[in-house]
C-alpha positions as CSV (number, residue, x, y, z in Angstrom):
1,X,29.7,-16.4,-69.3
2,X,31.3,-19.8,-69.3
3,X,31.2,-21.6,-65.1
4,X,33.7,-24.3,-64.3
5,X,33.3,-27.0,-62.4
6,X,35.4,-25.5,-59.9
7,X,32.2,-22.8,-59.1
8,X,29.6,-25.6,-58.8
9,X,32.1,-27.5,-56.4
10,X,32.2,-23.6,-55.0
11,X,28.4,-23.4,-54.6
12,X,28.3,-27.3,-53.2
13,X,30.5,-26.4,-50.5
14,X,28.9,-23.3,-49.3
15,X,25.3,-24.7,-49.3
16,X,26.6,-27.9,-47.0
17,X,28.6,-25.6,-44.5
18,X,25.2,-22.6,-44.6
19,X,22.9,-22.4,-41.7
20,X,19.4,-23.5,-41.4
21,X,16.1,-21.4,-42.6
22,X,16.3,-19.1,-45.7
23,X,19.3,-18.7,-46.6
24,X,19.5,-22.6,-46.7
25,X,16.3,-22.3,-49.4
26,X,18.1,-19.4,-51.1
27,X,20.7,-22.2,-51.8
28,X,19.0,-25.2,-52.7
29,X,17.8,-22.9,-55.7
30,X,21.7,-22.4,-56.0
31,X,22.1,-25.7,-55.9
32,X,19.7,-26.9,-58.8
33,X,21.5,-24.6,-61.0
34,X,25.0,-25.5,-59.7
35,X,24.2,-29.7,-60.8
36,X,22.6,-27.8,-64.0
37,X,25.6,-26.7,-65.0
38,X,27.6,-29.5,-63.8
39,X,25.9,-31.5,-66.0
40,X,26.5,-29.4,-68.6
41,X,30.3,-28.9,-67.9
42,X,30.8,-32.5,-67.9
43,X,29.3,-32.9,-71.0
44,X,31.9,-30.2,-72.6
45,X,34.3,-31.6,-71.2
46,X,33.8,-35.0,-72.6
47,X,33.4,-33.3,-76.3
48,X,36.8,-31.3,-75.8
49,X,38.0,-34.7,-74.4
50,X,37.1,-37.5,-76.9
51,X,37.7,-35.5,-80.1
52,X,34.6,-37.6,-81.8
53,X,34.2,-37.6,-85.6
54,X,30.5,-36.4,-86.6
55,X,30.0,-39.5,-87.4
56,X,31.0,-40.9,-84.1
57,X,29.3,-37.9,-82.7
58,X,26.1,-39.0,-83.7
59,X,26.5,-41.8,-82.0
60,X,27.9,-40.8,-79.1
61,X,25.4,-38.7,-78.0
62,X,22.3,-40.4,-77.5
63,X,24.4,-42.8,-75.3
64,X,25.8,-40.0,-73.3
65,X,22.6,-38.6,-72.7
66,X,21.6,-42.0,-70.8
67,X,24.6,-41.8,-69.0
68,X,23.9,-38.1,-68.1
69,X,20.6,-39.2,-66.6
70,X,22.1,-41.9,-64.6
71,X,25.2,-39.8,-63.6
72,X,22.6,-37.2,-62.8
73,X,21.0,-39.8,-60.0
74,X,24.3,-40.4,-58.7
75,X,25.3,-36.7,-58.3
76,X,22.5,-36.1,-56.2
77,X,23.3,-39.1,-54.0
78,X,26.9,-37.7,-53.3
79,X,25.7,-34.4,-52.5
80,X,23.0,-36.1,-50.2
81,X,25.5,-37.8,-48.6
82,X,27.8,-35.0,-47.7
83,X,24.9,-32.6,-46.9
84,X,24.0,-35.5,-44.0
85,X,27.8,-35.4,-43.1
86,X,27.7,-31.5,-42.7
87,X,24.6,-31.4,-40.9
88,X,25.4,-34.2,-38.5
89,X,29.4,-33.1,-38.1
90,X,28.4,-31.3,-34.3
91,X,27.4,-34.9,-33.2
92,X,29.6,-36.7,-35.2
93,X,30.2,-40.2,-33.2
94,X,31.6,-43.4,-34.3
95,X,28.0,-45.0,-35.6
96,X,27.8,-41.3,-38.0
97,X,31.3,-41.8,-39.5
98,X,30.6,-45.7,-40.2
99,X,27.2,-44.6,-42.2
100,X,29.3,-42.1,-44.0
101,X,31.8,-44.3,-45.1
102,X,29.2,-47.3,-45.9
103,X,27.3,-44.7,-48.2
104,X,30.8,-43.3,-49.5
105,X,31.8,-46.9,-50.6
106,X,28.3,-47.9,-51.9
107,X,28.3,-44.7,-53.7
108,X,31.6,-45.3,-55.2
109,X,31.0,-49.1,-56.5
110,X,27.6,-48.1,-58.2
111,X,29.6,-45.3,-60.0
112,X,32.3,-47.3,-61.2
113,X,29.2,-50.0,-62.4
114,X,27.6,-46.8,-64.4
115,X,31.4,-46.1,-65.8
116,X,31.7,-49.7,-66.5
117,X,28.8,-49.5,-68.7
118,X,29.3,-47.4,-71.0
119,X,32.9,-48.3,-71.2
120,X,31.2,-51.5,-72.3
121,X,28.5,-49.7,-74.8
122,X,30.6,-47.1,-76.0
123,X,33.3,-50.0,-77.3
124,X,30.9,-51.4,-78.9
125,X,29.2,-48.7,-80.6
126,X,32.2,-46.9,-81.6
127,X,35.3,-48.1,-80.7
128,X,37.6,-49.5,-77.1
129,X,39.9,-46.6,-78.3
130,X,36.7,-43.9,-77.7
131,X,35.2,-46.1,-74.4
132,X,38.7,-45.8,-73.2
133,X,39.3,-41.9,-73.0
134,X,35.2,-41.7,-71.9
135,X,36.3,-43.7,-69.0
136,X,39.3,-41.3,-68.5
137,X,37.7,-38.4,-68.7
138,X,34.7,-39.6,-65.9
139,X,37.0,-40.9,-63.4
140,X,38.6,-37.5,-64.1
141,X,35.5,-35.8,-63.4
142,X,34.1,-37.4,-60.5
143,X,37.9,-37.5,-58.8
144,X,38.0,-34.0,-59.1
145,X,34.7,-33.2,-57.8
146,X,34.7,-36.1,-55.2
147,X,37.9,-34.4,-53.6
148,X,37.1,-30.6,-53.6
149,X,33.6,-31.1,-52.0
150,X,35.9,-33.6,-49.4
151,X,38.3,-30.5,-48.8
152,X,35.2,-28.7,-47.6
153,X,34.2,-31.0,-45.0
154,X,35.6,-30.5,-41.9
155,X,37.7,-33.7,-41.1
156,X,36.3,-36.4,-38.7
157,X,39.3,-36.4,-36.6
158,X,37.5,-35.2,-33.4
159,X,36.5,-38.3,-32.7
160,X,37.5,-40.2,-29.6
C-alpha cells in the first residue's frame, strides 16, 4: 500500500491538534512512522522527478542520501516548531507569535542553505540541468508540506 505525503501531512496535523497523555504517546509512534515515510516519499518523488540515467543514478544517490540525513534534521525542527505553536496557541501573546516567526524564518534560510547545496554538488557531479529540477522538486516538497501543516494551525489572529 503506497502513503502520500498528503497522509503524513494528515498524521502531522492530528498529533499537533491531540490532547495530552496517551493518546499523545500513541501518536508520537505515529509520528516516527509518518517522517519514515516522508522520507521515503520524497525520495520517490525525486526519482519519478529527475528521470536519472543509471549512470547518473549511481551518482545521485549517495548524494541524496546526505541530503536525506540533513533534510531529515530539518523536518524534525519544523514539526518542533509547529508542535510548540499548537501547544502554546491558548496563550498565544505577542512575545509567542514573534518566537514563532523568528524560528519560522531561521527555519526557512537553513533549508534553502541545505537546497543550495546540493544544487551546488549535484551541478557538479552530474549536471546544472539535473541540480536544477532537484531544486524544483525540494522547493516543491517542502512548499507543499510547509502549507498543509500551516492550514492545520489555527490562525494567530486572536491577538490583540
Amino acid at each position: 500500500m503506497k502513503i502520500s505525503v498528503s497522509a503524513f501531512i494528515f498524521i502531522i496535523i492530528n498529533f499537533l491538534v491531540c490532547s495530552k497523555g496517551v493518546s499523545q504517546e500513541i501518536n508520537k509512534g505515529e509520528l516516527e512512522r509518518a517522517k519514515l515515510i516522508l522520507q521515503r516519499e520524497r525520495e520517490t518523488i525525486f526519482i519519478q522527478s529527475l528521470n536519472l540515467s543509471v549512470s547518473q543514478a549511481s551518482v545521485f544517490h549517495p548524494t541524496y542520501l546526505d541530503f536525506d540525513r540533513e533534510k531529515h534534521v530539518l523536518d524534525d525542527r519544523l514539526i518542533k516548531l509547529f508542535a510548540t505553536y499548537a501547544a502554546s496557541y491558548e496563550n498565544i501573546d505577542h512575545r509567542i507569535m514573534h518566537d514563532f516567526i523568528m524560528l519560522s524564518e531561521k527555519h526557512q534560510q537553513d533549508e534553502l542553505k541545505v537546497r543550495k547545496k546540493y544544487f551546488k554538488i549535484l551541478s557538479k557531479s552530474i549536471s546544472p540541468v539535473v541540480a536544477s529540477q532537484f531544486y524544483e522538486v525540494d522547493d516543491f516538497i517542502s512548499t507543499v508540506l510547509r502549507t498543509n501543516i500551516l492550514m492545520g494551525l489555527p490562525f494567530s489572529g486572536k491577538i490583540q
